[in-house]
C-alpha positions as CSV (number, residue, x, y, z in Angstrom):
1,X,84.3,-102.7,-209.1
2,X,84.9,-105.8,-207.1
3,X,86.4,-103.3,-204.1
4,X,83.8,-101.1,-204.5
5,X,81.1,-103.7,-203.4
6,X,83.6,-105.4,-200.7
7,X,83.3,-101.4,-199.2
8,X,79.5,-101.4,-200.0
9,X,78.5,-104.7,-197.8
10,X,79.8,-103.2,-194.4
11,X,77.5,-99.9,-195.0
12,X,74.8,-102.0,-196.0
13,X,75.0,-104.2,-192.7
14,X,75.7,-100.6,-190.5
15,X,72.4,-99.2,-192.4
16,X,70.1,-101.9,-191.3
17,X,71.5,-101.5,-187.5
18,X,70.5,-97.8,-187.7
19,X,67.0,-98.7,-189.0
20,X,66.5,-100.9,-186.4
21,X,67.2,-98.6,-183.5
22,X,64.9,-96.4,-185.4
23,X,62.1,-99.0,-185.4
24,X,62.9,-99.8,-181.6
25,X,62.7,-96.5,-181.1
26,X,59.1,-96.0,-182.6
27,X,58.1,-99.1,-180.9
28,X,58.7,-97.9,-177.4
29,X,56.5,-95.0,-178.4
30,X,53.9,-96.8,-179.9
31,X,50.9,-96.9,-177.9
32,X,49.2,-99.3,-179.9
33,X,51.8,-101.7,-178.4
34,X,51.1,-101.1,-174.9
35,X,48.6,-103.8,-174.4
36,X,51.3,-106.4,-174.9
37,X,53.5,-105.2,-172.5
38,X,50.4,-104.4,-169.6
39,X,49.3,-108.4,-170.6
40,X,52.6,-109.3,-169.9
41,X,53.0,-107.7,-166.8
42,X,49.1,-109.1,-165.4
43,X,50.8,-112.9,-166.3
44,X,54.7,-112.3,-165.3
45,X,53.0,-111.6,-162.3
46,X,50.3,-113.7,-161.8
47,X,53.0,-116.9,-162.0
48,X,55.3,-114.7,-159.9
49,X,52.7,-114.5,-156.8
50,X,51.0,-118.2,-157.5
51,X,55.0,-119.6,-156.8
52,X,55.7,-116.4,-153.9
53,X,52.4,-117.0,-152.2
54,X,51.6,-120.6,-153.0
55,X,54.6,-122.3,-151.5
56,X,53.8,-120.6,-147.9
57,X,49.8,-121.5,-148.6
58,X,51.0,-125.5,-149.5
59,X,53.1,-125.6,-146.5
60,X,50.3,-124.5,-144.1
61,X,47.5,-126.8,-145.8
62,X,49.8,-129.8,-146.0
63,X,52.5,-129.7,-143.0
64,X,56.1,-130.4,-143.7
65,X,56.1,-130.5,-147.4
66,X,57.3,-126.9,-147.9
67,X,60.7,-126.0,-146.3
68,X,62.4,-122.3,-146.3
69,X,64.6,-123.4,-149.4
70,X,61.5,-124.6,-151.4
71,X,59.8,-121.6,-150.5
72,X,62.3,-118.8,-151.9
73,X,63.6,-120.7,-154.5
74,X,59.8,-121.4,-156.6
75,X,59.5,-117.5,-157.0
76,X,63.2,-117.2,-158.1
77,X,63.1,-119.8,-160.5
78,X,59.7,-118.6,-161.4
79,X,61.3,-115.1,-162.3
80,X,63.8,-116.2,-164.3
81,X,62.0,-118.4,-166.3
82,X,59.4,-115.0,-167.6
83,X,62.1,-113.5,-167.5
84,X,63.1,-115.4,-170.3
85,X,60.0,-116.1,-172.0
86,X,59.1,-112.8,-172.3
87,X,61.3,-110.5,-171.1
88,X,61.2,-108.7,-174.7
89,X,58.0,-107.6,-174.8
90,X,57.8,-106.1,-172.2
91,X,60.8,-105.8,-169.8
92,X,59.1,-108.4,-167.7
93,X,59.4,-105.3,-164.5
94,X,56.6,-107.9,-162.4
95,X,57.0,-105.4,-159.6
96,X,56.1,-101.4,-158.9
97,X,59.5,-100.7,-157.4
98,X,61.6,-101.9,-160.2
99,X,59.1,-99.8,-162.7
100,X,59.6,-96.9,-160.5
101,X,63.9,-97.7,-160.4
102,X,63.9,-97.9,-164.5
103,X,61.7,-94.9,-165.0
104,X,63.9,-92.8,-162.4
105,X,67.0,-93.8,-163.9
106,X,65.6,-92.7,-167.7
107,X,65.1,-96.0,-169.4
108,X,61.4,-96.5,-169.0
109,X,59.1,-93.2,-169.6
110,X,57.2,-92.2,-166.5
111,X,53.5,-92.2,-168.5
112,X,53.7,-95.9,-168.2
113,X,54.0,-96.1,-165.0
114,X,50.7,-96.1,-163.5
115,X,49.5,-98.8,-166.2
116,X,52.5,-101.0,-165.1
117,X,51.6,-100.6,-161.8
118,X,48.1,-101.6,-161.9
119,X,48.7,-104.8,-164.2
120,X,50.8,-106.1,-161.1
121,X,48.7,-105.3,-158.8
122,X,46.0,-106.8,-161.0
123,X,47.9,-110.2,-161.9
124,X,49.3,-110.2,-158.1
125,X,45.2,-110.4,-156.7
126,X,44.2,-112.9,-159.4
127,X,47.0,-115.2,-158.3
128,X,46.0,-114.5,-154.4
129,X,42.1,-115.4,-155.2
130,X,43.3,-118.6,-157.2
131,X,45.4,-120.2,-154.7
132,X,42.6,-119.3,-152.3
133,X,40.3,-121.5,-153.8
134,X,42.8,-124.5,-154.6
135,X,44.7,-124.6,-151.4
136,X,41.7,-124.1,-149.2
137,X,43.9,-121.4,-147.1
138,X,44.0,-118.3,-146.4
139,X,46.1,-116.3,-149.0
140,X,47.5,-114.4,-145.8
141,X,49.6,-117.3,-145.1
142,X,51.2,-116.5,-148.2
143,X,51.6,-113.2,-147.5
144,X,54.1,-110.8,-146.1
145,X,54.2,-109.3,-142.7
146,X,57.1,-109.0,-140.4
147,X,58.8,-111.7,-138.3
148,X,57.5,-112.7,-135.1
149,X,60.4,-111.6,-133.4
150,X,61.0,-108.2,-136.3
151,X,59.7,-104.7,-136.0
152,X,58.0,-102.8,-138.8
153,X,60.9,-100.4,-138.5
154,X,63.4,-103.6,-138.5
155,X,61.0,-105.2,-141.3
156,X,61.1,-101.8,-143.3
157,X,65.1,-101.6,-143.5
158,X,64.9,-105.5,-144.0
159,X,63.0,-104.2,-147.0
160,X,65.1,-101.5,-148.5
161,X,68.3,-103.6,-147.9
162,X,66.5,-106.3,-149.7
163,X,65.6,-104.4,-152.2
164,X,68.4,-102.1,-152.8
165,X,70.4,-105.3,-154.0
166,X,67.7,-106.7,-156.3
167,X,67.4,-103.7,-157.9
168,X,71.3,-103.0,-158.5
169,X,71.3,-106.7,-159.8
170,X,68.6,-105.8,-162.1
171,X,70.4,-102.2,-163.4
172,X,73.6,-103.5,-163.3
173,X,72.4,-106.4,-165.8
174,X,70.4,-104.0,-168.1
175,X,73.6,-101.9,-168.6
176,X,75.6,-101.7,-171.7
177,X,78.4,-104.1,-170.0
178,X,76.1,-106.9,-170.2
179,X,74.1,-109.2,-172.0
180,X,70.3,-108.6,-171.3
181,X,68.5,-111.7,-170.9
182,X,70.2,-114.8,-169.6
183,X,72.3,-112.6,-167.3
184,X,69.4,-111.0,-166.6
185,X,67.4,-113.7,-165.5
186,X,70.5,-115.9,-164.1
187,X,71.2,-112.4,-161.7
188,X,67.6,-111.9,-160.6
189,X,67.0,-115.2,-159.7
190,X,70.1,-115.8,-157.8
191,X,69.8,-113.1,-155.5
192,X,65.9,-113.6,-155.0
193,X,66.9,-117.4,-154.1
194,X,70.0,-115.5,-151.6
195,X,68.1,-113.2,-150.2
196,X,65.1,-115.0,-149.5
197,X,67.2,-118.0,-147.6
198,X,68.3,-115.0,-144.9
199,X,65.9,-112.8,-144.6
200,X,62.2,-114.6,-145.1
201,X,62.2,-114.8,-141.3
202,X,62.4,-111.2,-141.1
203,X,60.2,-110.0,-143.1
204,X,59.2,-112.4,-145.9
205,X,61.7,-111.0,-148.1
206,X,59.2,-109.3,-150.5
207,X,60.9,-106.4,-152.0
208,X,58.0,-105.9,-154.2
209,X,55.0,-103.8,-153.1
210,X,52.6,-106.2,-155.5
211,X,53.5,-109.6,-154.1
212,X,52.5,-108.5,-151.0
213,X,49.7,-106.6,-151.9
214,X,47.4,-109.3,-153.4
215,X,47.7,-111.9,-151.1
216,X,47.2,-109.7,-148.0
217,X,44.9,-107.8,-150.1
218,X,42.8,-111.2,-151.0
219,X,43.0,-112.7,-147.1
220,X,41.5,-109.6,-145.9
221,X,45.3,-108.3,-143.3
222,X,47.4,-105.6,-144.6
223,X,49.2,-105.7,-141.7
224,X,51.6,-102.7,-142.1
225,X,52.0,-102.5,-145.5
226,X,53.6,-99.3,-145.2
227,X,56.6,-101.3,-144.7
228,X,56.3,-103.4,-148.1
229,X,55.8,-99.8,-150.0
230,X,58.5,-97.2,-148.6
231,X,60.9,-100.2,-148.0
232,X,60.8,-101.2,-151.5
233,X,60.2,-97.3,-153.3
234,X,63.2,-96.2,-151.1
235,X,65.7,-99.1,-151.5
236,X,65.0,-98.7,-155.0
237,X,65.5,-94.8,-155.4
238,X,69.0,-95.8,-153.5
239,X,69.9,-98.8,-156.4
240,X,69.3,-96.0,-158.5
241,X,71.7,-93.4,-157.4
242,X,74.4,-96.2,-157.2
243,X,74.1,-97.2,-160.7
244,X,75.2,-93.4,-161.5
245,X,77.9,-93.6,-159.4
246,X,78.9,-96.7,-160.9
247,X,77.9,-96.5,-165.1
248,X,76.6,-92.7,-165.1
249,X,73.3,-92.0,-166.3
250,X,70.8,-94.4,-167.7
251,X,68.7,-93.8,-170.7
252,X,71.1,-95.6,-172.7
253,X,69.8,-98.7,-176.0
254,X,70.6,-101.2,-174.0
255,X,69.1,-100.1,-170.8
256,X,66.1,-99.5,-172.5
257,X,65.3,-102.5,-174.3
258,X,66.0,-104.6,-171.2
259,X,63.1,-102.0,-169.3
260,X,60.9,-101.6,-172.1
261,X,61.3,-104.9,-174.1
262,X,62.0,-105.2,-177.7
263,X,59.6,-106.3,-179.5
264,X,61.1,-105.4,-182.9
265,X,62.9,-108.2,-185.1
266,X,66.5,-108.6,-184.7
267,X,69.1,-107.4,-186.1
268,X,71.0,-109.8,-188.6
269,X,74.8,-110.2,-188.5
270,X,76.5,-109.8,-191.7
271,X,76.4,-112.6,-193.9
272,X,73.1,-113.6,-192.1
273,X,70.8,-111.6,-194.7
């Protein structure tokens, strides 16, 4: 009898994994969820565009308290921390091109999309008006528009190089040969910080078609914008492509989760019950 239940405790264990993929599952595909994860996405991105746009906006109202490092580094360290905090419920995307590059790749259905999209935009404008009104500045000094000495066109494949790397960071972390989470967010926010320190001066280093939109948006200059849209869409159609060559096809649990959140309760570890 005694062997019979040492066999029985392992099933158990593998039983409550399977319902749990189950209830993820569901949870992806419940709409009555959606509202977290569209909240999520207005906030992650609000705090995303008050540290992206705010550091340029402090520099100009208060000269030589802001340098390049200080610049790039608020909006990295800004990332990784919702990242962190809230990452599960809702994949914590913060930007239209990495929705886009986890819905091409299979882990985030295309239906969403549009909502996703909006919210950023939404969260990226609130953040633009708000620094607006504290700083005393226009939000276009914390917005993005090629170099003084950079084309569009040099700006634009500034832009899809840029953003080609954040977004193979970002698969690359979300596959099954990773942890999502810390990784995640250690990843992300290293290369923002990298990329940021080399190519700001170029063309602000965006790679995310909702950071600039609000604060150009809000100060009233596009500027061409087209750059900080194809740039973005195209270097992360690219990422995408290479994370087939690399892992094979997305779609995957893990890759999933790390696009969608998980907002189910975890999984206990045997012995844990």
């Amino acid at each position: 009898m005694s062997g019979g239940a040492g066999v029985q405790e392992p099933k158990t264990w593998l039983q409550e994994v399977d319902l749990e993929i189950k209830g993820r599952i569901d949870n992806f595909n419940d709409p009555r969820q959606e509202w977290r994860r569209l909240i999520s996405e207005v906030v992650g991105t609000f705090l995303l565009v008050v540290a992206a746009a705010g550091a340029p906006m402090v520099g100009v109202a208060y000269p030589g308290t802001v340098t390049l490092a200080m610049a790039v580094t608020a909006p990295a360290l800004t990332v990784l921390g919702v990242i962190l905090f809230m990452g599960k419920v809702g994949g914590a995307h913060l930007n239209p091109a990495v929705s886009f590059a986890f819905a091409l790749r299979g882990d985030f259905p295309w239906k969403r999309v549009p909502g996703y999209v909006v919210a950023q935009l939404a969260g990226a404008t609130l953040a633009a008006v708000l620094l607006t009104l504290i700083v005393n500045v226009s939000s276009t000094n914390g917005g993005s528009y090629p170099g003084s000495q950079t084309s569009p066109t040099a700006a634009f494949f500034t832009e899809m190089l840029l953003t080609f790397g954040l977004v193979s960071v970002i698969l690359g972390t979300a596959s099954g040969a990773q942890n999502v989470g810390l990784f995640a967010a250690l990843g992300v926010a290293g290369y923002i910080t990298l990329a940021g320190l080399w190519a700001a001066p170029l063309s602000g280093a965006s790679m995310n078609p909702a950071r600039t939109f609000g604060p150009n948006f809000v100060g009233g200059d596009f500027g061409p914008y087209w750059v900080y849209i194809l740039g973005p869409l195209i270097g992360a159609a690219l990422a995408v492509g290479f994370a087939f060559v690399l892992r094979g096809r997305g779609g995957g649990r893990s890759g999933s989760e790390a696009a969608q959140g998980a907002l189910a309760t975890e999984v206990a570890e045997p012995g844990q019950h």
